[in-house]
C-alpha positions in Angstrom: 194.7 66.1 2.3 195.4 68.1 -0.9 195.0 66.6 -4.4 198.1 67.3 -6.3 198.5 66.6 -10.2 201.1 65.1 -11.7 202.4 65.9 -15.4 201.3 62.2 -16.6 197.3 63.8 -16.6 197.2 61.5 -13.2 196.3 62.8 -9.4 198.1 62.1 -6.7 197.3 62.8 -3.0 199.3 64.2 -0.6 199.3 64.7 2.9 199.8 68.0 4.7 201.5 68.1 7.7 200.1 70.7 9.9 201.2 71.9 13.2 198.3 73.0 15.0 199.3 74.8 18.4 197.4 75.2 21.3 194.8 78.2 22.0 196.0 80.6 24.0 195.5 80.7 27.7 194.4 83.7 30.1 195.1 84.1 33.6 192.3 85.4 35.8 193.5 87.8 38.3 191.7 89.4 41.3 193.0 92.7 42.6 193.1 94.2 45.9 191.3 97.1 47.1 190.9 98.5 50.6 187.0 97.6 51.0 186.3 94.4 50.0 185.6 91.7 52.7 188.2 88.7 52.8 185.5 86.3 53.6 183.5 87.6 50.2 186.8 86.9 48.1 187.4 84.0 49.7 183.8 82.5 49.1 183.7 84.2 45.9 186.7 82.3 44.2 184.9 78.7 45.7 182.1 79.7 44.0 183.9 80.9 40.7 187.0 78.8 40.3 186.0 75.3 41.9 188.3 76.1 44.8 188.6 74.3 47.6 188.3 76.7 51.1 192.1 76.3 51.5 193.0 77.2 48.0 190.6 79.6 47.9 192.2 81.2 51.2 195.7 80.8 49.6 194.8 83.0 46.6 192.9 85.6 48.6 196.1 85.9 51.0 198.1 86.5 47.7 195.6 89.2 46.2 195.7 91.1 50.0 199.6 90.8 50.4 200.9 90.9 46.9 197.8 93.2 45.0 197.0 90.4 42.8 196.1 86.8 42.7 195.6 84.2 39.7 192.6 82.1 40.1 192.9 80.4 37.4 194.3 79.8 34.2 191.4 79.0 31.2 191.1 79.6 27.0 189.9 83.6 26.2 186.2 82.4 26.3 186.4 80.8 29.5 188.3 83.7 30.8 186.0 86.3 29.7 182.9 84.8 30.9 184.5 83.9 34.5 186.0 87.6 34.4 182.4 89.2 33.5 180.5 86.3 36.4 182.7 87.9 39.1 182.6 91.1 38.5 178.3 91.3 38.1 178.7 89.0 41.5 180.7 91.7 42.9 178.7 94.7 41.9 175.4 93.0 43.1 176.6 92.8 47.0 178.0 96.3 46.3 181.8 95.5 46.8 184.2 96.9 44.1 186.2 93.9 43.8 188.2 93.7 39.7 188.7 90.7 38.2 190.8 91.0 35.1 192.5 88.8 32.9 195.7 88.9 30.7 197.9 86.3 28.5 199.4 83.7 29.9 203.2 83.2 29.3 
């Protein structure tokens, strides 16, 4: 609320209407390469992105046929950290997997 004065040597207070919008979201993407086990995607996005083996299947056939998948869909922080887990994940059993992320909409 902002106080507002009035010419009388009164206050008066009056409400601000405010449209407050959503954060933006990020879409996490995995993208293909040539070396990188199925199974380790697959396991990798249950592990990650709370998938279920199935879904988890479904995104990894998308990565391998199309060149890129969406795992998810979070606010810039979540992204960003989920992004950075995956990758360190990836480096440590030596595959060169690349997660990205990009703006949703």
């Amino acid at each position: 609320m902002a106080t507002k004065f009035d010419p009388d040597g009164g206050a008066q207070l009056q409400e601000r209407k405010e449209k407050l919008k959503p954060p933006p979201m990020y879409k996490v993407l995995l993208l293909n390469d040539d070396y990188t086990p199925m199974e380790f995607v697959v396991s990798t996005i249950q592990k990650f992105f709370n998938k279920s083996r199935e879904q988890a299947t479904q995104v990894m056939l998308k990565v391998h046929r199309q060149g890129v998948g969406v795992c998810g869909v979070y606010p810039k922080d979540v992204a960003t950290t989920k992004v950075d887990l995956v990758t360190e994940h990836a480096r440590a059993h030596q595959h060169p997997l690349q997660c990205t992320m990009e703006e949703d909409g």
